[in-house]
N, C-alpha and C positions, 0 to 999 in steps of 0.2 A: 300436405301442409299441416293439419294435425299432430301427425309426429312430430315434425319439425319446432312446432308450440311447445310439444308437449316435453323434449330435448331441453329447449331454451326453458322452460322450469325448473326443470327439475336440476341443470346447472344454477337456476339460482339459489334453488332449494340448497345446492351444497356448500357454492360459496358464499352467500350471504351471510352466513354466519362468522364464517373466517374473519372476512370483510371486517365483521363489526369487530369482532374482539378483536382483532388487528389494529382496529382505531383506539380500541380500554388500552390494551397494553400501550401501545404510542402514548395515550393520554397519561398512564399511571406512570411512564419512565419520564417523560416529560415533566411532573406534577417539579416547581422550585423547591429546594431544599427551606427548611426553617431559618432565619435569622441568627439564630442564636439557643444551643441548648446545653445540657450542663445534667453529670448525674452525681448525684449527691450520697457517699453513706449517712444518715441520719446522726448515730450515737457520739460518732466523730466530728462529721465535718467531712472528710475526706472527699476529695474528688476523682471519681474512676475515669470519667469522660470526658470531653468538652468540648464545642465548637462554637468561637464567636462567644465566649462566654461572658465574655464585658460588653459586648455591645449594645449602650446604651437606648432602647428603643420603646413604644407605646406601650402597656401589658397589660390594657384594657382589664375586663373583670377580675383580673389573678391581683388585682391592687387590693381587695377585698381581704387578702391572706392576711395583712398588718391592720386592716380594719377590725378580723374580730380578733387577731391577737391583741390589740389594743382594749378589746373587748373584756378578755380575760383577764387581762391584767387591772384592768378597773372592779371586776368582781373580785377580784383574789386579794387588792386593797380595802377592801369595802367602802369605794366608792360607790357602787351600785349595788343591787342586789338582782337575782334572778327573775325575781316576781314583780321586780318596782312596776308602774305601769308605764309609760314612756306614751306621750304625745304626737301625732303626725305633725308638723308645721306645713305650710302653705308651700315652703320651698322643695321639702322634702317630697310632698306630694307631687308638684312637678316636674319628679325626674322619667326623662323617659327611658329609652330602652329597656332592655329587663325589668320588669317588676312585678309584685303584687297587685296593685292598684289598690295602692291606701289612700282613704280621702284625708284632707285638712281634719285637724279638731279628733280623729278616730285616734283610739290606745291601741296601745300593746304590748306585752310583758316583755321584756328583755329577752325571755327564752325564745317566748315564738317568734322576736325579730332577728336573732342569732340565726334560727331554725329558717326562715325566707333569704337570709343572706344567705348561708351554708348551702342550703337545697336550692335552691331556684336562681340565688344571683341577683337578689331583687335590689336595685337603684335607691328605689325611696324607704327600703330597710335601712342599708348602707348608711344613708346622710342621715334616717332618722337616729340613730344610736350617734353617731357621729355628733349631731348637735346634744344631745342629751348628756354624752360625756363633756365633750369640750366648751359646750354653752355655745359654740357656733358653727359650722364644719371649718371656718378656714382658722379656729382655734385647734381643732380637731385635728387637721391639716398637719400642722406646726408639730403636734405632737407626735403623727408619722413619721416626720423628716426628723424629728430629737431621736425617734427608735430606728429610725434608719440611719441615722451615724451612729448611733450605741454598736448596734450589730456589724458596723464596717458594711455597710452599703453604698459602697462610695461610685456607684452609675445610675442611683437613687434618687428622685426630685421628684414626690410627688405634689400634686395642683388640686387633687379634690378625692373622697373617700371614698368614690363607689368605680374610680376606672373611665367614664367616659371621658372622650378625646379633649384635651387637653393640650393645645402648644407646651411642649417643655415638662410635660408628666412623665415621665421616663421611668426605665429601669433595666435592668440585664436576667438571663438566666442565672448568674451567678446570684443576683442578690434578690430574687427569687426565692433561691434551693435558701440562701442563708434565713429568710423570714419564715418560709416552710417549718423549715427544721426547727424553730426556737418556737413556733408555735406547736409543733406536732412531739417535742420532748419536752414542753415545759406544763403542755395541759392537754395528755395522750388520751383524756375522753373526748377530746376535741371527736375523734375517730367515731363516736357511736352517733354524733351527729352526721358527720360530712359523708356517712354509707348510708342513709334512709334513701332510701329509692322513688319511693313516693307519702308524704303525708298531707295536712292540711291545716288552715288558720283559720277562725273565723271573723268577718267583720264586723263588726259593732257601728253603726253610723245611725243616722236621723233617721234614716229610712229600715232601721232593724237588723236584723242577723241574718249574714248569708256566710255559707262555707265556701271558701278558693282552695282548690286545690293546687299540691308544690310537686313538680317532679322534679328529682334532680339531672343537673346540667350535665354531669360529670358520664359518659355512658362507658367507659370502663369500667365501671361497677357491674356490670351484665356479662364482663366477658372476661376480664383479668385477674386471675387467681390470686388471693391474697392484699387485692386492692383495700388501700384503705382511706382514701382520698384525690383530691382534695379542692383544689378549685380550677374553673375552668373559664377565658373569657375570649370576648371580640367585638372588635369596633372594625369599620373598613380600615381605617389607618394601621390598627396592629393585628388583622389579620386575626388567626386561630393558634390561638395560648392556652397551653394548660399547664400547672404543676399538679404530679400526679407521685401519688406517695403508696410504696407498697410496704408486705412485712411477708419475710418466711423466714422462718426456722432461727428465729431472733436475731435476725437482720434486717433493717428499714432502710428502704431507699427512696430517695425525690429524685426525678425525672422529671426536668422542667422544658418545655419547649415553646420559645416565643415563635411568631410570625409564620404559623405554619397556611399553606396553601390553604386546605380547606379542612375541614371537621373532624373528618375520617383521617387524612393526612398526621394531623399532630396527633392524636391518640395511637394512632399507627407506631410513630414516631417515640412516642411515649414508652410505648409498649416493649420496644427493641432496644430503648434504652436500659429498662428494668430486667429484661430477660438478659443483658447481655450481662448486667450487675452480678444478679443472681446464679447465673451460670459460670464466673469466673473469680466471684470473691467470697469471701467467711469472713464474720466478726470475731478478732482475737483480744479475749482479756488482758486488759493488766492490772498493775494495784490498783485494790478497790479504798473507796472510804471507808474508814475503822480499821481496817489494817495494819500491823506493826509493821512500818516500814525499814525504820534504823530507831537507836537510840543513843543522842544527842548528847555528848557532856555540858554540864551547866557549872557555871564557875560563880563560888560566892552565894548558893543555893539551898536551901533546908533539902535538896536530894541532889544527888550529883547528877543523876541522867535523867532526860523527861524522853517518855514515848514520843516517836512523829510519825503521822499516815499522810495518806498524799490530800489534798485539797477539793480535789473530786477526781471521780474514778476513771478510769482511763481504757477506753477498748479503740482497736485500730482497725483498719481493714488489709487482710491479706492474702494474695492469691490463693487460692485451694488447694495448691499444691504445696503450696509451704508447711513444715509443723512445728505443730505449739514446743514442740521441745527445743528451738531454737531462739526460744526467747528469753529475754533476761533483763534487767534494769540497772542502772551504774547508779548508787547514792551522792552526792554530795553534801557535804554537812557544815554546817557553821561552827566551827571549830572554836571561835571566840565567842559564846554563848555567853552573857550574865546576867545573871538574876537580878529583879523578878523578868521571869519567861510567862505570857499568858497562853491560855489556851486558845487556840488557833492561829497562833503567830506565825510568822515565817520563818524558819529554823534550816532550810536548805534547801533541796531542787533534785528531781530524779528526772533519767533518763533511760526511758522505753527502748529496746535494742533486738532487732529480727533479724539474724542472721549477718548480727555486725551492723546492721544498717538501721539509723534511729529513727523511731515510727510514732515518738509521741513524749511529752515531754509534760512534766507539772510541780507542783511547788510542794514538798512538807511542810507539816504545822505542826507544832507541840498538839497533843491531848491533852495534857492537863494543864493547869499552874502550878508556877514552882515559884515561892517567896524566895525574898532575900535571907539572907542566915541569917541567924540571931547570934549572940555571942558565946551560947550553947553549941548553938551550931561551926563557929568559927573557932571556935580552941583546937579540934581538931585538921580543921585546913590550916590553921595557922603552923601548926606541930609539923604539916605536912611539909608546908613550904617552908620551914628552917630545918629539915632533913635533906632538900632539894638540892643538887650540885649547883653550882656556879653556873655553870654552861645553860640547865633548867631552866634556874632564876633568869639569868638573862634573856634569853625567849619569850618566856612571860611578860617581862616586864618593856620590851622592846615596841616603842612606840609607836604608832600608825605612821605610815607617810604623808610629809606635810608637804603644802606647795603653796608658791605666794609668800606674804609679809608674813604668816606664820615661821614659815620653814626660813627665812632669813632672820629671824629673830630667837630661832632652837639656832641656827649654825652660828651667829654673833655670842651668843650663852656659851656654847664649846668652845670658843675660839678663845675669847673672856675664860673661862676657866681654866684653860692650856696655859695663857698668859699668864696666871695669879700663879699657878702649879708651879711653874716655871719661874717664875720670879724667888717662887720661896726655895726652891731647890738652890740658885743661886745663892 
């Protein structure tokens, strides 16, 4: 009988284990896919990946990414300053989910509340900068949804600054990666914030100073090489969202994933979306700014040709296997230039070209200005143009196309002058 016991253990001793990991795996194949996810190159814009990438859905704490981009952007106006002290308000303090736990009536400088947004995710950080810039959150609000049409966010409507649930607060991974990116290239110190791992704030209130400590939300920072953000959020309704930004070897990418199962899932998620980037694409340059790109003839001009470089600088992304030797750019120019030209005008259009196939597109500007001639300057053009053939002249001098009461009233003028011509030849 003993053995017989001792038999029946020691089978359990063996499969029990199976058993269970038999149930992780079943549970880890089973786990629902995300909602919606979307992989972004940074410099560009470009899109390597996507699934469901418009599908407009909850994006609970990642609403926070246009909260402190709105942030920066009121520092960089000098609307605010870094050190102002900022106020908790009554309503601020009663945000729950995530937070600090700021009382009513308690300050805090704009950095340290940037620093509890960034790190921690804090609620009552959120709406307190929110009022303090917009005098209310749902002025605050208003001006989310102005920067969410500027940047072509068009699955975008948000209801309130810090993320929670909201009927009709929506957004996609697509315009996610788009908010990501315009904050992570337009104020790339963002970065030495959104990787503290652990810091702290202190609070000031009636009852004295006490330290809270912030850890960050984002746990990709522990484990994914070259991570460099960025936010992470969840409410039951939108589930486990992160937009998560890396950098290797001068290339950035956003990996955003809404509605993921659970925690570990969307970081998972995240993660396979960056590795797949990183492992299949390179950042290739094109014209930069300050660059001679072409040079532009100017008609009627104290110089005949002004420099043009492109408008901003232009990098694409292209499979790893392709090379830089296959690239090239096609000018376009405004061949009808005349003076005065200012600097920074629109003078043409270039087009980015890999392998025949066009990867990027943007505007020339003149570098400098160029006056009108003076009559110093015009003795010569004039000289020019009475040495000019016939054929020249006429070219030059060949009108725009006209349409409408314009253009019946040029063809009534020719028609009238045929007759008068005509009449006198008679």
């Amino acid at each position: 009988m003993k053995q017989f016991i001792s038999v029946l253990c020691l089978v359990g001793i063996l499969f029990v284990p199976n058993v269970i990991f038999g149930e992780e795996e079943a549970v880890a194949e089973g786990v629902d896919p995300p909602r919606s996810t979307v992989l972004m190159e940074a410099s560009s814009g470009q899109i390597l990946k996507e699934t469901n990438m418009h599908e407009a859905i909850p994006p609970a704490s990642v609403t926070k990414v246009m909260t402190m981009l709105l942030i920066h952007d009121a520092v960089a106006s000098g609307k605010i300053n870094w050190d102002d002290q900022v106020t908790v308000s009554e309503h601020a303090a009663s945000m729950g989910g995530s937070q600090v736990f700021m009382e009513e009536g308690e300050q805090q400088t704009v950095r340290d509340l940037l620093k509890c947004i960034a790190i921690a995710s804090a609620n009552d950080a959120a709406v307190t900068m929110a009022e303090f810039i917009g005098g209310s959150e749902q002025q605050f609000v208003d001006l989310m949804n102005a920067k969410a049409k500027e940047l072509g966010m068009n699955d975008t409507v948000f209801k309130n600054a810090c993320g929670l649930h909201v009927d009709g607060h929506v957004s996609s991974a697509h315009d996610v990666a788009l908010m990501s990116r315009e904050l992570i290239t337009k104020y790339p110190d963002i970065t030495k914030t959104l990787t503290i791992w652990m810091d702290t704030i202190v609070h000031r209130t009636r009852r004295g100073e006490s330290e809270f400590g912030l850890t960050n939300t984002n746990k990709m920072l522990k484990w994914y090489p070259g991570i460099t953000g960025l936010k992470t959020g969840y409410t039951p309704e939108a589930k486990h969202c992160v937009s998560a930004t890396a950098k290797r070897d001068d290339m950035e990418l956003i990996a955003v994933v809404l509605g993921g199962a659970d925690s570990k899932a969307r970081f998972r998620e995240a993660g396979s979306l960056l590795d797949y980037g990183f492992a299949n694409y390179k950042v290739s340059q094109g014209p930069q700014v300050g660059e001679v790109i072409a040079q532009v003839p100017v008609k009627k001009g104290q110089e005949d040709i002004v420099d043009a470089t492109i408008d901003k600088s232009l990098s694409f992304v292209v499979p790893k296997s392709s090379s830089d030797a296959n690239y090239e750019y096609k000018v376009e120019i405004d061949e009808n230039l005349v003076a005065p030209v200012y600097k920074g005008q629109k003078v043409g259009t270039v087009v980015c070209l890999l392998d025949g196939k066009e990867v990027g597109t943007g505007e020339l500007i003149a570098m400098a200005d160029v006056d009108k001639a003076g009559l110093k300057n015009m003795i010569p053009y004039m000289l020019k143009r009475f040495f000019k053939s016939d054929e020249e002249k006429t070219a030059d001098e060949a009108p725009a196309e006209e349409t409408g009461d314009a253009a019946e009233k040029t063809e009534e003028k020719f028609i009238t002058e045929e007759i008068i011509l005509d009449d006198s030849v008679a």
